[in-house]
N, CA, C and O atoms as a GROMACS GRO file, in nm:
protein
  336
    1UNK      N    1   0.084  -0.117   0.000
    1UNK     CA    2   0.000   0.000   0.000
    1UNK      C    3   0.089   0.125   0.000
    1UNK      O    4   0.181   0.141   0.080
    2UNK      N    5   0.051   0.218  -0.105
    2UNK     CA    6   0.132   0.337  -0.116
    2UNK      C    7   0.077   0.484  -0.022
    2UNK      O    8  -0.027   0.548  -0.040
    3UNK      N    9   0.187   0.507   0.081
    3UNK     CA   10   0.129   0.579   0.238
    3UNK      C   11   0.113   0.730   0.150
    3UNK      O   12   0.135   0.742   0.030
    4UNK      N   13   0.073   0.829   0.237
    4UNK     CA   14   0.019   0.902   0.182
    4UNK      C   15   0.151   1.007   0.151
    4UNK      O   16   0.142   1.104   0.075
    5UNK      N   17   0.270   0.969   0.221
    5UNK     CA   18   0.384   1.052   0.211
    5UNK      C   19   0.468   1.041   0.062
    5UNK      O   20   0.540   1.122   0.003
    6UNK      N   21   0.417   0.878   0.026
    6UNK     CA   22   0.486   0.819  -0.063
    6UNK      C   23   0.411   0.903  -0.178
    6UNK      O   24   0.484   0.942  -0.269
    7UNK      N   25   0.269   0.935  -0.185
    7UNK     CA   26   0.222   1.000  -0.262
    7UNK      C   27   0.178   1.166  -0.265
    7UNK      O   28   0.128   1.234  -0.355
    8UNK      N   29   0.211   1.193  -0.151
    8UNK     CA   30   0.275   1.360  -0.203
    8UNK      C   31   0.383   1.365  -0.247
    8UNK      O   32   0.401   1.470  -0.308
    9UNK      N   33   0.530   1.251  -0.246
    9UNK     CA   34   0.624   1.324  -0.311
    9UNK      C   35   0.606   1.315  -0.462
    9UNK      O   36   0.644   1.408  -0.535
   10UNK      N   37   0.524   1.156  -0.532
   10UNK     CA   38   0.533   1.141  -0.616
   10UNK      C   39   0.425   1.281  -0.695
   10UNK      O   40   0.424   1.328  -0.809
   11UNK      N   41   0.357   1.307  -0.589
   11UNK     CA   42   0.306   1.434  -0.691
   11UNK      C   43   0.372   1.548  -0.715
   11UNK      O   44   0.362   1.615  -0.818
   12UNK      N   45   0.448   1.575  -0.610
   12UNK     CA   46   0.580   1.753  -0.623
   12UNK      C   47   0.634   1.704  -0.692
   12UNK      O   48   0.641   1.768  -0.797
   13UNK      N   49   0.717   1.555  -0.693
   13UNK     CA   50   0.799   1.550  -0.842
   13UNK      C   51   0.831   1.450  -0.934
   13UNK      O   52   0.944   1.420  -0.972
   14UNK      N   53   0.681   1.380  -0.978
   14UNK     CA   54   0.712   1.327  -1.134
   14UNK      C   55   0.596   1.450  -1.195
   14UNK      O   56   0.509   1.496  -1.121
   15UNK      N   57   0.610   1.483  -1.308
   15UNK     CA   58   0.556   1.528  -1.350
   15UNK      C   59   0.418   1.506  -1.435
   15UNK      O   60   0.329   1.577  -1.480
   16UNK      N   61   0.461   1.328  -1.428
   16UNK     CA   62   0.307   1.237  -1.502
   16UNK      C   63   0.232   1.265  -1.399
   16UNK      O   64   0.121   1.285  -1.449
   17UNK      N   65   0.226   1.276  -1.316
   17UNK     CA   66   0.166   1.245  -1.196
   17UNK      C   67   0.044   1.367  -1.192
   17UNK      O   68  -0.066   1.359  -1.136
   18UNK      N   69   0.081   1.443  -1.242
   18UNK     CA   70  -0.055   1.571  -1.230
   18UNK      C   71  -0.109   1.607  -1.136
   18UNK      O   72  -0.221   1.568  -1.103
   19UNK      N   73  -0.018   1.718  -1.050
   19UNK     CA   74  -0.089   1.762  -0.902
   19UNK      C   75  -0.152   1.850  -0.937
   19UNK      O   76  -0.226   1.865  -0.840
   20UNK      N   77  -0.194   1.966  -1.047
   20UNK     CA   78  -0.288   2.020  -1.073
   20UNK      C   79  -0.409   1.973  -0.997
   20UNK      O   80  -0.466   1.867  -1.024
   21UNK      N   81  -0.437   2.032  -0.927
   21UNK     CA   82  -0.628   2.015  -0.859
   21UNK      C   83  -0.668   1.937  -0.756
   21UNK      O   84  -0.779   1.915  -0.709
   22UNK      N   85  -0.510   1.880  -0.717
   22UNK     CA   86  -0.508   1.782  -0.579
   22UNK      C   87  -0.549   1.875  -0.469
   22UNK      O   88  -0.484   1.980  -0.471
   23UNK      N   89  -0.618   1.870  -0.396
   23UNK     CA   90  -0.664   1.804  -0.285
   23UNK      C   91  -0.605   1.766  -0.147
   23UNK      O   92  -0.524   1.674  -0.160
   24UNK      N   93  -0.620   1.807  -0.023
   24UNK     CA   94  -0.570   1.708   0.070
   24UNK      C   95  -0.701   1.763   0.226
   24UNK      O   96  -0.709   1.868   0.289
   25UNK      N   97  -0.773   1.645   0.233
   25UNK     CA   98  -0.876   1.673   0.300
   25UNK      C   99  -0.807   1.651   0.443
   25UNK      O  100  -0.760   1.538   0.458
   26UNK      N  101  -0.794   1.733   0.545
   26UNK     CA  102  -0.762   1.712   0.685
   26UNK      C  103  -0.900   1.723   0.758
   26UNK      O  104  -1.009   1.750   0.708
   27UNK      N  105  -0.857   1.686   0.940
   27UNK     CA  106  -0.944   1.740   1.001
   27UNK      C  107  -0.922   1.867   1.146
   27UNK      O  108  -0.845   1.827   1.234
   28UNK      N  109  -0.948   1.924   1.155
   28UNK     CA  110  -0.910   2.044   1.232
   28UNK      C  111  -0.992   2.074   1.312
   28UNK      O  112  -1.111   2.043   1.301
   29UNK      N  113  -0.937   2.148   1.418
   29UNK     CA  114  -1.033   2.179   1.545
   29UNK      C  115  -1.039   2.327   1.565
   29UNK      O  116  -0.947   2.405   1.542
   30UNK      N  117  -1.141   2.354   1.605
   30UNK     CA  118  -1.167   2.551   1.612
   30UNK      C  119  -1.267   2.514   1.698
   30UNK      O  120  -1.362   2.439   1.678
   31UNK      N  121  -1.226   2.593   1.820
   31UNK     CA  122  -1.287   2.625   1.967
   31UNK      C  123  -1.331   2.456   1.992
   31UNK      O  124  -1.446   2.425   2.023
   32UNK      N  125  -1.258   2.390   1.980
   32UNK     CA  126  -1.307   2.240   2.062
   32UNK      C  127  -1.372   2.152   1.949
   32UNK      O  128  -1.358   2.030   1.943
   33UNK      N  129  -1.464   2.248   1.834
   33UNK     CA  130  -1.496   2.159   1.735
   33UNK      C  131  -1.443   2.087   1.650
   33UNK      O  132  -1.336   2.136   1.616
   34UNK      N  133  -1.466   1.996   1.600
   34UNK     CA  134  -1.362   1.946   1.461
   34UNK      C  135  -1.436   1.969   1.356
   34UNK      O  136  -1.559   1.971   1.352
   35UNK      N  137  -1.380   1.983   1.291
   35UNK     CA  138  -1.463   2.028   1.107
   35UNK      C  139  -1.302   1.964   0.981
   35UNK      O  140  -1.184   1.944   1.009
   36UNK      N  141  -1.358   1.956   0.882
   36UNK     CA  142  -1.278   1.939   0.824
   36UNK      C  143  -1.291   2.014   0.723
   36UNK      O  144  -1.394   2.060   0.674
   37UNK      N  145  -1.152   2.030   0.682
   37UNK     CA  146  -1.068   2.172   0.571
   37UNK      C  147  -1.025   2.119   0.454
   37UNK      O  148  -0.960   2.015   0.468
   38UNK      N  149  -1.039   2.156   0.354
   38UNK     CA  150  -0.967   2.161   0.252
   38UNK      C  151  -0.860   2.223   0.172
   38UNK      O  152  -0.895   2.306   0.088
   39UNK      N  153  -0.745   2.199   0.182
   39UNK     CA  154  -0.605   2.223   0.148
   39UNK      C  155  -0.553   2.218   0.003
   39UNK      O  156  -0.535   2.103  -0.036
   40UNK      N  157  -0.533   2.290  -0.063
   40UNK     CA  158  -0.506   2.259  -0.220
   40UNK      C  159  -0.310   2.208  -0.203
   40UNK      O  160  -0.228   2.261  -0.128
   41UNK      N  161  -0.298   2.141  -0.261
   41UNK     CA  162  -0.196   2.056  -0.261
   41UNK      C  163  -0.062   2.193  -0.324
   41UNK      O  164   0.057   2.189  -0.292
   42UNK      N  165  -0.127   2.303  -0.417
   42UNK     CA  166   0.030   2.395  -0.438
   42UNK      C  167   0.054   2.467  -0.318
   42UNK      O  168   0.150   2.544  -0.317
   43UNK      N  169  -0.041   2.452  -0.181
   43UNK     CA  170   0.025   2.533  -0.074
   43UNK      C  171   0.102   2.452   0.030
   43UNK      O  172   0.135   2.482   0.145
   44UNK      N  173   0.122   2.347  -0.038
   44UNK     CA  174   0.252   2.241   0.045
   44UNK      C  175   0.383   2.275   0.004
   44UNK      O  176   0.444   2.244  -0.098
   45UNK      N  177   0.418   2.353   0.113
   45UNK     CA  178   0.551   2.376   0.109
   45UNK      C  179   0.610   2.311   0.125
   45UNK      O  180   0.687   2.298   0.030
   46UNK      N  181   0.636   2.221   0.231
   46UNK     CA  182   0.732   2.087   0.284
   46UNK      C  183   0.695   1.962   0.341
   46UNK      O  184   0.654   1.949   0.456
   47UNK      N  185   0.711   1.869   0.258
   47UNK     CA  186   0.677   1.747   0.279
   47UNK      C  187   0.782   1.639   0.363
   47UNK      O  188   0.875   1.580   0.308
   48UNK      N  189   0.740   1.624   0.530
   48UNK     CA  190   0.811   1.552   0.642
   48UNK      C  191   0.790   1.473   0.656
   48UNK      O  192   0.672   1.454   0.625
   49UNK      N  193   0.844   1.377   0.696
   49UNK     CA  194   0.799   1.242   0.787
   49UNK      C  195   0.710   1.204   0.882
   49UNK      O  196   0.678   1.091   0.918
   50UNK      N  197   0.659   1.360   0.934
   50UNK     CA  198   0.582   1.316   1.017
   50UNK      C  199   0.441   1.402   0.984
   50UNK      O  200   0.342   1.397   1.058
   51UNK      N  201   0.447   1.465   0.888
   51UNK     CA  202   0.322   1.547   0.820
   51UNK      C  203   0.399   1.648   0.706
   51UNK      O  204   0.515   1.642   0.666
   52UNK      N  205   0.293   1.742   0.671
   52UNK     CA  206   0.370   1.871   0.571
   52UNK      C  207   0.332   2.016   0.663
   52UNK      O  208   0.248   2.040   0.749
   53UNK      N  209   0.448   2.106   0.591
   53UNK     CA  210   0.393   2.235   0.594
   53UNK      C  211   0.348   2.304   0.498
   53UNK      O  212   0.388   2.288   0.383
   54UNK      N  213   0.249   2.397   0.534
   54UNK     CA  214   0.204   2.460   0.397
   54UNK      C  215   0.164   2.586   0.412
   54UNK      O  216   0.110   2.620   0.517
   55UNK      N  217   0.182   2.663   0.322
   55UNK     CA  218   0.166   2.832   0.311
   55UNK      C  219   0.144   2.908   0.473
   55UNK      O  220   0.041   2.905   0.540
   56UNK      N  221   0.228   2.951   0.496
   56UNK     CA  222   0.183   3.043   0.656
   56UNK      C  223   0.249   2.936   0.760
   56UNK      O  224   0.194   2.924   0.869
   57UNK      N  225   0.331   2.880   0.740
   57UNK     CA  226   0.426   2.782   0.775
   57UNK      C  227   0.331   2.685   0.923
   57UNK      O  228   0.380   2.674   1.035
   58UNK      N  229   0.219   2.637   0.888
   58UNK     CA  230   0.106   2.585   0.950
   58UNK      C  231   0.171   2.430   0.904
   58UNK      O  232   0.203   2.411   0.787
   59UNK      N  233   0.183   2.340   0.992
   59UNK     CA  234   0.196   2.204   1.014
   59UNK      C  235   0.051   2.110   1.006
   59UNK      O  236  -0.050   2.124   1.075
   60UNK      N  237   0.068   2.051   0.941
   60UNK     CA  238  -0.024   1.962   0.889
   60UNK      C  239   0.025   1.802   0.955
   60UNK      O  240   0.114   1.756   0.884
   61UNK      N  241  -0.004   1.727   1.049
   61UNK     CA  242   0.091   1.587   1.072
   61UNK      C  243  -0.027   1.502   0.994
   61UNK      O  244  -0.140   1.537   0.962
   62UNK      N  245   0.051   1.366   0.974
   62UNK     CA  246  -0.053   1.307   0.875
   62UNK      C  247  -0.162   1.239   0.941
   62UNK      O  248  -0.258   1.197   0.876
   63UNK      N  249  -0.153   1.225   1.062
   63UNK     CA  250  -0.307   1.124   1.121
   63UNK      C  251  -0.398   1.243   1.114
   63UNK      O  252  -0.509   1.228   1.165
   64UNK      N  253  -0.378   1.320   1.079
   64UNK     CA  254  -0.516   1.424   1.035
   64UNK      C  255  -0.591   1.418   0.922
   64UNK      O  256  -0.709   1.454   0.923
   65UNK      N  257  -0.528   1.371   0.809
   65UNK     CA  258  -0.542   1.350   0.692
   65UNK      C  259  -0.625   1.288   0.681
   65UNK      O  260  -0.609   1.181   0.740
   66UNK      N  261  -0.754   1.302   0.611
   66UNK     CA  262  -0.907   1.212   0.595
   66UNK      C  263  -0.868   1.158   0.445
   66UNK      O  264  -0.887   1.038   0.422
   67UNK      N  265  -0.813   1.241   0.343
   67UNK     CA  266  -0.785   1.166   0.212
   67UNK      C  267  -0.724   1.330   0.104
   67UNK      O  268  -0.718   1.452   0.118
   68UNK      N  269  -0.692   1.230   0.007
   68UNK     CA  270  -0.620   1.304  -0.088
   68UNK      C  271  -0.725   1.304  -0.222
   68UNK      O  272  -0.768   1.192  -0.250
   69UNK      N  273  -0.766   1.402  -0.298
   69UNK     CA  274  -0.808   1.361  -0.377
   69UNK      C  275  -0.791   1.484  -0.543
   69UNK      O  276  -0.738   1.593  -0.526
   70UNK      N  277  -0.831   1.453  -0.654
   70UNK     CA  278  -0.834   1.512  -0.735
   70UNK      C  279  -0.971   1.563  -0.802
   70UNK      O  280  -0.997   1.496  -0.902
   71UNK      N  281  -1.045   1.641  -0.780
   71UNK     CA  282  -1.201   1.601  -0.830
   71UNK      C  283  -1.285   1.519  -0.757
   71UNK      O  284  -1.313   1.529  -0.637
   72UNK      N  285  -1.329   1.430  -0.846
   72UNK     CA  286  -1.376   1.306  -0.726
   72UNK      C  287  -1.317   1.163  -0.720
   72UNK      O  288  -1.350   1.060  -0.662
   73UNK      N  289  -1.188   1.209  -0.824
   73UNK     CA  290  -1.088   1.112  -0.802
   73UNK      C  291  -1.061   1.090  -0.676
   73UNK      O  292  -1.044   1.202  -0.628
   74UNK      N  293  -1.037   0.965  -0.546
   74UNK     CA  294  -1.000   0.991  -0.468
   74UNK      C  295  -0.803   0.871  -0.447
   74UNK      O  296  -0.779   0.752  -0.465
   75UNK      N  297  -0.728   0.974  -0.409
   75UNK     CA  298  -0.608   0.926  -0.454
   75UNK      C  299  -0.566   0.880  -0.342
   75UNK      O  300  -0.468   0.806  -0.343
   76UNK      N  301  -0.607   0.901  -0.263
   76UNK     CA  302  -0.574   0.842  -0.135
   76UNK      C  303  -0.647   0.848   0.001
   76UNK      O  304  -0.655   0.967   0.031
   77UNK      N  305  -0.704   0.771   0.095
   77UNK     CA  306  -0.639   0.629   0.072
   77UNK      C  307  -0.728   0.502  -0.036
   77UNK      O  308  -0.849   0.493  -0.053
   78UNK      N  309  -0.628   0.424  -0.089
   78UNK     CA  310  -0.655   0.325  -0.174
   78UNK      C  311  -0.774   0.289  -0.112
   78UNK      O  312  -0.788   0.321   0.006
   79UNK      N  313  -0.921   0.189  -0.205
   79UNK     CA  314  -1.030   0.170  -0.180
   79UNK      C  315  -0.970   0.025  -0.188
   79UNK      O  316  -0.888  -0.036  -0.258
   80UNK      N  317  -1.077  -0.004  -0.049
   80UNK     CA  318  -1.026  -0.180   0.013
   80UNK      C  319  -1.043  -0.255  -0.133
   80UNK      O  320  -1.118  -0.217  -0.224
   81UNK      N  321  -0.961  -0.365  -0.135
   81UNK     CA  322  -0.993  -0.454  -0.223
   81UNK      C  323  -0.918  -0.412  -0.351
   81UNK      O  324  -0.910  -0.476  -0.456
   82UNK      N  325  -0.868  -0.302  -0.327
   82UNK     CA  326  -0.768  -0.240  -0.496
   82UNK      C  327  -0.680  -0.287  -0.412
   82UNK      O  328  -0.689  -0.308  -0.292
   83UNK      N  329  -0.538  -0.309  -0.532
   83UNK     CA  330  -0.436  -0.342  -0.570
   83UNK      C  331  -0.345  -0.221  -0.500
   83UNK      O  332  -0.379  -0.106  -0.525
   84UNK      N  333  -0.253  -0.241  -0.429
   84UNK     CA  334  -0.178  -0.085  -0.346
   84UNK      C  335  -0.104  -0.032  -0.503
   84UNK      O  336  -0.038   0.072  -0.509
   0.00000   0.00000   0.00000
C-alpha cells in the first residue's frame, strides 16, 4: 500500500503524476470543534515524515489527513480490495 507521504512526493515530483487540482482533506479543530478543511496541494511547502507544511508555515501531521483527492478522483487512501 502506497502511504500518503509516498504519494505527495510522487506528486511535487514526477511530472506524469498531475498535481494540478489535488486536494488534501484534513481534520481540524476551532474552539473544541472538529470540522474538516480543505487544502489545495500547491500550498505544500514541505513534505516531512511526520506530516507537511504549507503556506503560513502551518503544520499539517498526517493522522489528520481524511484523504487526498483530485475532483472526485479519490487518490488516497486506496479503496479496500484495490491493488496498493
Amino acid at each position: 500500500m502506497t502511504t500518503v507521504r509516498e504519494l505527495l512526493n510522487r506528486l511535487r515530483w514526477d511530472a506524469a503524476a498531475q498535481a494540478r487540482g489535488v486536494v488534501i482533506e484534513v481534520r481540524t479543530r476551532e474552539r473544541g470543534a472538529e470540522r474538516l478543511a480543505v487544502v489545495a496541494f500547491e500550498s505544500v511547502v514541505e513534505i516531512l515524515p511526520q506530516g507537511v507544511t504549507v503556506a503560513g508555515e502551518t503544520f499539517l501531521p498526517y493522522h489528520r489527513f481524511v484523504r487526498v483527492r483530485r475532483g472526485p478522483e479519490v487518490l488516497w487512501p486506496p479503496a479496500e480490495g484495490t491493488a496498493p
